[in-house]
C-alpha positions in Angstrom: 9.5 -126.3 -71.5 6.6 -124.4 -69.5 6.4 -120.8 -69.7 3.9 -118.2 -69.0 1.7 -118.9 -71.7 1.6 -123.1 -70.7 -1.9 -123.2 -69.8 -3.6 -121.0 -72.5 -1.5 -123.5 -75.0 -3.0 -126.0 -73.0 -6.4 -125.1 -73.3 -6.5 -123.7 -77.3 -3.3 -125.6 -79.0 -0.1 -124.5 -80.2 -1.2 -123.5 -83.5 -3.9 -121.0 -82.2 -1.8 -119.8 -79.7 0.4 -118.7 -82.4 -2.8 -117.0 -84.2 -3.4 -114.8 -81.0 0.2 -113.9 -81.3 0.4 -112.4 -84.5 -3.4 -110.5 -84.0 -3.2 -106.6 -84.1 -5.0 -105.7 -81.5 -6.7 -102.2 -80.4 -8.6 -101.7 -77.6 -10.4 -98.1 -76.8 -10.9 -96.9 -73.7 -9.1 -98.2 -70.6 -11.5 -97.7 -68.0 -13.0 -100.3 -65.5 -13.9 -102.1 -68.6 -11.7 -101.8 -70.8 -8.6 -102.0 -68.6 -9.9 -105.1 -67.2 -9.9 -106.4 -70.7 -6.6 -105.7 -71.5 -5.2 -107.4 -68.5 -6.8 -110.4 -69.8 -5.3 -110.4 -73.5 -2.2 -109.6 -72.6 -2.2 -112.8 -70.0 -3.7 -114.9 -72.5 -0.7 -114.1 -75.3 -1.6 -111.1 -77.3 1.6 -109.4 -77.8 0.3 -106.4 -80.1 -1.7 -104.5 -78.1 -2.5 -100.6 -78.7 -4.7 -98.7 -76.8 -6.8 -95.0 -76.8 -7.8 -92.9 -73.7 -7.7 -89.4 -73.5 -7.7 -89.6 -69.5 -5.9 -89.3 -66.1 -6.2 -91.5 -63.4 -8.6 -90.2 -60.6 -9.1 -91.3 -57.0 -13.0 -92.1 -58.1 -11.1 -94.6 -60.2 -10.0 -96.7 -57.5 -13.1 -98.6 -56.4 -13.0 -100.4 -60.0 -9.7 -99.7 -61.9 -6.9 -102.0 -62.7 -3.5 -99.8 -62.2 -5.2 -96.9 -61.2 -2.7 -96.6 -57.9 -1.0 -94.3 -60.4 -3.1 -90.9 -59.5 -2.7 -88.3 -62.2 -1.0 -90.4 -64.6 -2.5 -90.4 -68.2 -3.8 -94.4 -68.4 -2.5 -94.9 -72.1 0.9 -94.3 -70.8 0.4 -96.1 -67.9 -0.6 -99.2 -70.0 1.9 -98.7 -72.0 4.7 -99.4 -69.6 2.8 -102.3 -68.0 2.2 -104.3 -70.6 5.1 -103.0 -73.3 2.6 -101.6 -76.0 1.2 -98.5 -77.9 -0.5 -96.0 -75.8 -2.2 -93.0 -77.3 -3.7 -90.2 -74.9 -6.8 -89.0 -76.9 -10.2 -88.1 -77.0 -11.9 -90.9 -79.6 -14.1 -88.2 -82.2 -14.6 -87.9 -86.2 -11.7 -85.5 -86.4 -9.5 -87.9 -84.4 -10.3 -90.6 -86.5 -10.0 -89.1 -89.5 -6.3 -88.8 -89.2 -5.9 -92.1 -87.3 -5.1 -95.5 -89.4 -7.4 -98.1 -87.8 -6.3 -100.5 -91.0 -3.3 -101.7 -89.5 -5.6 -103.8 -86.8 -7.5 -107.2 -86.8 -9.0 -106.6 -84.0 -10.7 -103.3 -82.6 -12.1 -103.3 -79.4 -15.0 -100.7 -77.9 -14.7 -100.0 -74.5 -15.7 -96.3 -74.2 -18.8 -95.0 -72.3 -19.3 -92.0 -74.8 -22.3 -92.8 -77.5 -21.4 -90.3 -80.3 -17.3 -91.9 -79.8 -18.9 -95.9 -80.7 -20.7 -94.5 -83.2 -17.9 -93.1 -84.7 -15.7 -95.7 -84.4 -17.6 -98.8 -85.4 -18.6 -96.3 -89.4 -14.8 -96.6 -89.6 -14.4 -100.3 -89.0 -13.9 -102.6 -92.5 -16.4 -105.3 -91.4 -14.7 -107.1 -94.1 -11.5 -107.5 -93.0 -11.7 -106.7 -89.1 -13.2 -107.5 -86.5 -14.9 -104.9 -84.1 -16.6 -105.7 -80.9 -18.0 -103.4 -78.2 -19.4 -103.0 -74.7 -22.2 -101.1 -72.9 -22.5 -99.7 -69.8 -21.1 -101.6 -66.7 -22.5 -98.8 -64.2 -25.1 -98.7 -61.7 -25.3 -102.8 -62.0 -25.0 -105.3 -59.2 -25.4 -108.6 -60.8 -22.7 -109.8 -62.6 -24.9 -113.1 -63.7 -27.1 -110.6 -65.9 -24.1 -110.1 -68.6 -24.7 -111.0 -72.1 -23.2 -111.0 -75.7 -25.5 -109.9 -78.5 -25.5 -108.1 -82.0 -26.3 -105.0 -80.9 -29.3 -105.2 -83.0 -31.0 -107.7 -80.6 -29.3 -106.6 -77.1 -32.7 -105.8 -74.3 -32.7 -104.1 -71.1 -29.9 -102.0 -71.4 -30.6 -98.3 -72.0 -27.2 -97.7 -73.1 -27.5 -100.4 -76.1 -30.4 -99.1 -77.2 -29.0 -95.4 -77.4 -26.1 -97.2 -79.8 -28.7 -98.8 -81.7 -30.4 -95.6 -82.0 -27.8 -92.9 -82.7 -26.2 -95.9 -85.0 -29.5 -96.4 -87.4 -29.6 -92.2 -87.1 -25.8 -92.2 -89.2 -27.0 -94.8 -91.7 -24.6 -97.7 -90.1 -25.2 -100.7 -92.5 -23.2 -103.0 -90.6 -23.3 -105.4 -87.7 -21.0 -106.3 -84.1 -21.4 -108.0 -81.2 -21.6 -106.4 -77.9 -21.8 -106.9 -74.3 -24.3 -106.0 -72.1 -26.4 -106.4 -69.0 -30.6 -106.5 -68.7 -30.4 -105.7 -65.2 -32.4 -102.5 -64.2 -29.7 -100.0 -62.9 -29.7 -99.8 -58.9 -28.9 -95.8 -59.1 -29.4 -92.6 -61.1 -25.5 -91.6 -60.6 -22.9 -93.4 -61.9 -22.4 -95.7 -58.9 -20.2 -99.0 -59.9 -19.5 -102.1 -58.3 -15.7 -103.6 -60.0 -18.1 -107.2 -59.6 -19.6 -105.7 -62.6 -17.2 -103.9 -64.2 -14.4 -106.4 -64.7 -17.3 -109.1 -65.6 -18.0 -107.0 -68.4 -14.3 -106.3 -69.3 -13.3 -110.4 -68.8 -16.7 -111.0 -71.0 -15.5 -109.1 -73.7 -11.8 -110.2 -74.0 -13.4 -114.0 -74.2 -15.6 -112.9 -76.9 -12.3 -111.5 -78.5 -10.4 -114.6 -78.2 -13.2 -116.5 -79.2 -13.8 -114.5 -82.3 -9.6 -114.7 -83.3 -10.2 -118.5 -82.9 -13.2 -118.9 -85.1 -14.2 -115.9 -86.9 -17.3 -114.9 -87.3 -18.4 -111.7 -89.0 
């Protein structure tokens, strides 16, 4: 019998499917990466999903935004309703984290645009037992075509990367991840987006996340 799901059975099998299933998933930041993102997992079978954003929706949202028709509604409980999951409304920091469990997840997905936030996250990731994977900036990019995935010890091009890399080396990070990024030279000095962009980098990174579930690599 066919159901919603038919077609990504179809394309990975059964048995994986039922791998994507049971993945703990948490994804931080919900913005026109990161919400993309979610979209995608959640069509593609992931039924644990939590996410973390501290924000409202605003009307400079709309140009890029899944969901964000809902105008001063906090996204984490926005998301929550949509796709029947854990939303948390907070700010992503040391003192944050140090209360939060990020154990109880396989998967832990970066999709905030605040440097010392990644940083902090990806020191409290267990590299041995999860898998963490992150994102750069999508803003002030035309070219969709210019997206890659890269440790984020090898990423080029991409002034926000390199700040990670930086500010990461800076608090002794030992580890390594794989992010997604973009070499193309930024068209603006604001923070001028083009969704083309945005939700290439969000659907880039939920492939990378599927593909990692399928075939680990860490």
């Amino acid at each position: 019998m066919k159901d919603r799901f038919t077609r990504v059975k179809w394309l990975i099998g059964e048995d994986k499917f039922s791998k994507i299933a049971k993945t703990k998933v948490l994804v931080c930041g919900l913005g026109g990466v990161g919400g993309i993102c979610v979209d995608a997992l959640y069509r593609s079978g992931f039924e644990h999903l939590s996410f973390i954003d501290a924000d409202s929706f605003e009307i400079t949202n709309q140009n890029r935004q899944i969901h964000s028709e809902h105008l001063g509604r906090e996204k984490a409980k926005v998301f929550e309703e949509l796709y029947k999951a854990k939303g948390i409304v907070s700010t992503i920091n040391e003192e944050f984290l140090k209360d939060f469990d990020l154990s109880e997840f396989d998967l832990i997905i970066d999709a905030i645009d605040d440097i010392p936030a990644k940083v902090a996250l990806a020191k409290c990731v267990d590299f041995k037992k999860q898998i963490f994977i992150s994102s750069t900036g999508g803003a002030r990019k035309l070219d969709p075509t210019r997206i890659k995935i890269a440790s984020i010890f090898k990423t080029h091009g991409d002034a926000l990367a390199k700040k990670f890399r930086y500010e990461l080396r800076k608090a002794g990070f030992k580890g390594d991840f794989d992010v997604v990024f973009s070499d193309e030279m930024p068209s603006c000095k604001d923070l001028g987006s083009f969704m083309g962009v945005t939700a290439c980098f969000g659907l880039t990174l939920a492939s990378l996340a599927l593909r990692k579930i399928l075939k680990p690599c860490r």
